[in-house]
N, C-alpha and C positions, 0 to 999 in steps of 0.2 A: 774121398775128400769132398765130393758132391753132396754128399750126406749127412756130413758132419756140418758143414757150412750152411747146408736146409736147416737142421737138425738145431742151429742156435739160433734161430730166427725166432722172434718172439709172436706170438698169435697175431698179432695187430701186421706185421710184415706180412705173414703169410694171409692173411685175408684180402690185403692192399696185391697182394701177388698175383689175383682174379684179375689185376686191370692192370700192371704192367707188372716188370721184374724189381722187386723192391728186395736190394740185398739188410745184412743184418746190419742193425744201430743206423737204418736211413729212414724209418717211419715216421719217428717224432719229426724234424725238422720237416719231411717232406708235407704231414698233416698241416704244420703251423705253416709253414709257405701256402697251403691250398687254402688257409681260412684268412690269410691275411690278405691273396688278391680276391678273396670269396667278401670282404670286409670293405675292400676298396672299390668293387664294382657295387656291391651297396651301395657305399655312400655317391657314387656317382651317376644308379638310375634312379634312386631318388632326388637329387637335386635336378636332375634332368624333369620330373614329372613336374618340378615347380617351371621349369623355364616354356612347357609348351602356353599354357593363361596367357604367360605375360607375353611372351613373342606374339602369338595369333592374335589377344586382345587390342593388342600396340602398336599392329602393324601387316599383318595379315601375312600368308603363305609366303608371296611376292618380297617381303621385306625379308623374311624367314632365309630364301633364296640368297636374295645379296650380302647377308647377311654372312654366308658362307666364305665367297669369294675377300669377303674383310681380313675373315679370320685367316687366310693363308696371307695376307702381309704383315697381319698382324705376328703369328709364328713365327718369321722370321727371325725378328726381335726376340720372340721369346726362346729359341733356340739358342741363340748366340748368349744371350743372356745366362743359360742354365749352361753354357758350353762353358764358361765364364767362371760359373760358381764351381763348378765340376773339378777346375785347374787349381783353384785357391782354397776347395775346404775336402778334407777328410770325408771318406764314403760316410760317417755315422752322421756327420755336419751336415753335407749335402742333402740327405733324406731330408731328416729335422726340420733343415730350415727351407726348404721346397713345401714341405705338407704342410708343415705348420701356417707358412705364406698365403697356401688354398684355405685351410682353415679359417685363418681372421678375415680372409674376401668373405667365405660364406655369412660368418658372424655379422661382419659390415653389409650384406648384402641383407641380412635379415631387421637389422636395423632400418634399413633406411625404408624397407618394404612399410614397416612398420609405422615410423616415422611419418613417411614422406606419400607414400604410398606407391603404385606399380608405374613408376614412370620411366623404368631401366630396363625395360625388357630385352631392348639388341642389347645394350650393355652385357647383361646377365647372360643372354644366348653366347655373346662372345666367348665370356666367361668360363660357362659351361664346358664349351667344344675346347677350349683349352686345358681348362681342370684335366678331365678328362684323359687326352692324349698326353700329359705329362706324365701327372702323375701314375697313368697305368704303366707306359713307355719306362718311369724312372722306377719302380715294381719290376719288370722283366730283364732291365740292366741289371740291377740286384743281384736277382735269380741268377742271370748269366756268369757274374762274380761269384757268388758262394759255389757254381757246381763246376764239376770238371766238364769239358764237351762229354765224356762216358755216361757220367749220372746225367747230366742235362737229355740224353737223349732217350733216358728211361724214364725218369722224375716228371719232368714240364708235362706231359700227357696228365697226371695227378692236379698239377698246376693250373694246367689249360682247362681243366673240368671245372675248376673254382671261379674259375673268372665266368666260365660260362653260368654256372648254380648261383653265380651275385648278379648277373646281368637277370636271370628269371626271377629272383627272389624279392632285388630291390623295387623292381617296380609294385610287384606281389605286394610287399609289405606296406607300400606305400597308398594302394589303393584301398588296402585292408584299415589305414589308421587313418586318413586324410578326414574324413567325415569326424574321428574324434577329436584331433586337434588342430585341423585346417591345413590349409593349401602352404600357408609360410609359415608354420612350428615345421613342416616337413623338414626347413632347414638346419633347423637344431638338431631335429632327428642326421641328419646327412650328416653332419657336424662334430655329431656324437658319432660314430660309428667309423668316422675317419680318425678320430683322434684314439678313440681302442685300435685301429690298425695302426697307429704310429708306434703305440705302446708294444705292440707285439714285433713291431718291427726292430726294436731297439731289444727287446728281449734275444731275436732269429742273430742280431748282429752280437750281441754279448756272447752267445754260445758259440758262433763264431770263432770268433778272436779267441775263446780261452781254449780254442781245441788245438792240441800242437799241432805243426806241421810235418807233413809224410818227409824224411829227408833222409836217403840214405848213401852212403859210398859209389852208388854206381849211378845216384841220379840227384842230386842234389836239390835241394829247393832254388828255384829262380824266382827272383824277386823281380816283380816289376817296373819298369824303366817308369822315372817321372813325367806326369803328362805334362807334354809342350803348351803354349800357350795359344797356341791354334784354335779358333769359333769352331763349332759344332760341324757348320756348313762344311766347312777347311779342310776337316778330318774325311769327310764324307766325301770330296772330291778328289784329295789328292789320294785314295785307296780304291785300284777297282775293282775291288769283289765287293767294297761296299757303296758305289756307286753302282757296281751292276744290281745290288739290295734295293736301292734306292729307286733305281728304274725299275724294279720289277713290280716293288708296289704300287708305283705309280701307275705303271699299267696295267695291273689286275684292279687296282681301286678305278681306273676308268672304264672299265672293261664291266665291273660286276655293278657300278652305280649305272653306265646304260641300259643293261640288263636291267635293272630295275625301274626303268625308266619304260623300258619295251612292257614289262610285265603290266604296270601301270595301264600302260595304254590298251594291252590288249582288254584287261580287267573293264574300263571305260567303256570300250565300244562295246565287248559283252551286254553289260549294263542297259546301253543304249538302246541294244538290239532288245532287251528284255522288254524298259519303259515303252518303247515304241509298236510293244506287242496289244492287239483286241484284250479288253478286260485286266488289264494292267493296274496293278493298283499303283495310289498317287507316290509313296516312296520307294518304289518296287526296284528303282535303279540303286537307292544308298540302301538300303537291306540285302540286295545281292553284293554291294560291295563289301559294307560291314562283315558278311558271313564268310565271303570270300577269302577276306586277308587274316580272319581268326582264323577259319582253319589251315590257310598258308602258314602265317605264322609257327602254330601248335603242333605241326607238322614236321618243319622244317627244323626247329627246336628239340622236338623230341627227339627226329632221328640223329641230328647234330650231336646230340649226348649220348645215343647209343652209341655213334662211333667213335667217340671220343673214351668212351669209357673201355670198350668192345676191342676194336678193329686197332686203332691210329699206334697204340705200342706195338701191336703185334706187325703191322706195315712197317714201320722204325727199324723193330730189330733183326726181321728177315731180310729185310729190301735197301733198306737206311736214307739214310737223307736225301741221294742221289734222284732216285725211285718216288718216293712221298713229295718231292719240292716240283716234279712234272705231272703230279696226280691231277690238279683240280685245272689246269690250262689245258691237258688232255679232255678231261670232263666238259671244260668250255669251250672245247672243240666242237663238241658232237651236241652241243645246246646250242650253239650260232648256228651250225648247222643243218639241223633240225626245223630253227624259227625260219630259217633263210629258205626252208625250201615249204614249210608247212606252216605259216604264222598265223595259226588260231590259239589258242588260250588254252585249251587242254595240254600243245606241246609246250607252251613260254612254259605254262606254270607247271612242269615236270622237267622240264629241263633247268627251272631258275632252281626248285627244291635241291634237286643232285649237287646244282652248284650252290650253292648257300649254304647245304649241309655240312658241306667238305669244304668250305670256306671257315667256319665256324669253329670246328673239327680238327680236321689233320692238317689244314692248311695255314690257321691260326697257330698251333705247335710246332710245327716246322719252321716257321720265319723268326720265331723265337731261337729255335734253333741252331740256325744259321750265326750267331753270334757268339756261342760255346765257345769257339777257337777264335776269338778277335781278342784284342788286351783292352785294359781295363779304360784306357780310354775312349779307344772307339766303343765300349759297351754302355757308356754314362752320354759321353760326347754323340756319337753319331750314331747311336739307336735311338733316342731320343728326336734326335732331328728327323729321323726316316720313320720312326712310327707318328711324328705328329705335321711338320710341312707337310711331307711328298704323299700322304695320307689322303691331306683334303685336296693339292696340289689335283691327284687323280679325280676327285669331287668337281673340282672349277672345268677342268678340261671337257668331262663329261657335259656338265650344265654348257660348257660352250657348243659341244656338239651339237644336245639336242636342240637348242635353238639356233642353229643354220642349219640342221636339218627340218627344221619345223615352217622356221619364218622363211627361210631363203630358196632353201630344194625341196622343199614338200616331200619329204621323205617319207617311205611305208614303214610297217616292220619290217620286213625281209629290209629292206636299205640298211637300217638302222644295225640290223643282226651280221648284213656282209660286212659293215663298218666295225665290227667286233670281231670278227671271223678275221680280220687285216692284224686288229691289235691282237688277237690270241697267238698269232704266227710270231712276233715279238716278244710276247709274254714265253713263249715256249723254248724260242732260243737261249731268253736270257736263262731261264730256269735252267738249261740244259748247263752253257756256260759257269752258274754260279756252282754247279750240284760239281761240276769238274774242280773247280776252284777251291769248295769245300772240304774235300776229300785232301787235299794237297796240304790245305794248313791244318786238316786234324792229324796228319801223317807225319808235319812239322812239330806238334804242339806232343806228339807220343814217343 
């Protein structure tokens, strides 16, 4: 039976089969899902390449900063809003009229660039950080609707690589054309490339809908109960397995932005210690840092795609959810660790790679994951809100720590790293709890 089941698989499956378990007739959809968020994170690290000019021109790092802490009251609103449209339109509507929304911002944004000239940069930065987190967040509710938790936990690894190859590409491509047609046609370009993934999207939803539904005597099709009129927020509180979601991101995103905060610093005084060397040349501290974070970067990146391509299916479907959602809090374990007892710079930045790798990676797949067995509302409704509030939510938290650890307690790294080494023990419970939780609704949902 193994055989014959191999044996109808068409070449394009069994080549996809190299990187997870792709059964027969799930190719096509699986390719157009990986080009469609491979399409959407284009168009979103190019519009990003326009908002660094205008933010730093307009206002500098410092503005750039509070400009953060805006955007999480600002999400509020924009949650409850989308929790809003989720209750009163059709999943084909909903999309449409979400992308299409970002789209005429961009067009209006390019006007006015145009126009008026760069006098909107926090506007735009807002803008940005919200684009952004919606529309990828309303892309993975998607996903979560068309697969069953079974496919979702083979598939989304194919999925997760696209998002990852649009994040490397768009800026790629942006830096490749910007000198031809400037800093804001860039928007058109982003513009354009959002509006071919809307089309594909509507194409993923057409096939869809005409494909009949599995229903047989012993298992019948369950349709889905109508979504209540409950905000995004609402959904997200009154359920705790997506509450315990909610807190977990929130504390792995404060957890992995300190981290980056320590790495910074360590990176800095390096620097320092360089400038401040006999025969030092005059930019010898921004050349070790420039080389520094390329090769962090390039590093971190590339191994992140090895295991996403590699490793992250084959951890899923020996280990499963359970196993993979404690992998990268375990790994932040032994990186807080490590800075807390050794805080030089060759451990920050091998313990930050291990973690940002498998942040990127298995750890971005998983959380997607985690939603396969929620209904249709919570997947529209309250992933939304949890991949875009409780996102930056973890962002502000950080930025508050490191300044009362900077201004107030003179904090070292080791401080800074035992201060992470507190939240990782949090992070790790919750993981433990939700991976228990998980296991119980895909046991309900079979």
């Amino acid at each position: 039976m193994a055989r014959s089941i191999e044996g109808s698989k068409s070449p394009l499956e069994k080549l996809l089969g190299i990187f997870t378990e792709v059964k027969a007739g799930e190719a096509q959809r699986a390719l157009l899902m990986t080009l469609n968020i491979f399409l959407i994170l284009t168009a979103y690290l190019i519009a990003k390449v326009v908002r660094e000019p205008l933010i730093l021109s307009g206002g500098g790092a410092e503005l750039k900063s509070y400009a953060s802490a805006i955007q999480v009251v600002l999400l509020l609103g924009v949650v409850q809003v989308f929790g809003w449209l989720a209750t009163i339109l059709p999943r084909r509507k909903l999309i449409n009229s979400v992308t299409l929304f970002f789209f005429g911002c961009i067009i209006v944004f390019y006007l006015m660039l145009v126009i008026i000239g760069p006098w909107n940069g926090i506007v735009y930065f807002l803008w940005v950080g919200i684009f952004s987190l919606v529309v990828i967040a309303q892309f993975w509710s998607f996903a979560n609707d068309v697969y069953t938790p079974e496919q979702g936990k083979r598939l989304f690894v194919l999925l997760a690589f696209g998002a990852s190859a649009g994040g490397v590409f768009g800026p790629m491509l942006a830096g490749l054309i910007l000198d031809l047609v400037g800093v804001y046609n860039l928007l058109l370009v982003s513009a354009g490339v959002l509006l071919v993934s809307l089309v594909l999207t509507n194409y993923i939803i057409s096939r869809v809908e005409s494909e009949p539904k599995a229903d047989t005597p012993d298992k019948p099709v369950e349709e889905e109960p109508p979504m209540s009129k409950d905000g995004a927020m609402k959904v997200v509180f009154r359920n705790k397995y997506l509450l315990m979601i909610a807190l977990l991101i929130l504390v792995s995103n404060f957890v992995n932005t300190t981290g980056e905060y320590i790495l910074g610093r360590g990176v800095e005084e390096a620097a320092a210690e360089l400038a401040a060397a006999p025969g030092a040349a005059a930019d010898a501290d921004k050349a070790f840092i420039g080389k520094f974070y390329a090769d962090f970067y390039t590093i971190v990146g590339s191994v992140g795609l090895l295991l996403q391509l590699l490793i992250v299916s084959r951890i899923l479907k020996y280990f499963g959810v359970r196993f993979a959602i404690m992998a990268l809090p375990i790994i932040a374990l032994g990186t807080y660790v490590s800075m807390a007892l050794f805080p030089i710079l060759l451990v920050i930045r091998w313990g930050k790679t291990a973690e940002n790798a498998t942040d990127y990676s298995l750890n971005n797949t998983v959380r997607h994951i985690l939603f396969l067995p929620t209904t249709r509302e919570e997947k529209y409704k309250a992933k939304v809100a949890i991949d875009s509030f409780f996102v930056r939510a973890g962002d502000v938290l950080s930025a508050g720590l490191v300044f009362i650890g900077v201004t107030w307690l003179s904090f070292s790294i080791s401080h800074f790293a035992v201060t992470c080494l507190a939240l990782v023990a949090i992070w790790l419970v919750l993981a433990f709890m939700i991976g228990i939780e998980n296991r119980k609704l895909e046991t309900r949902k079979s």
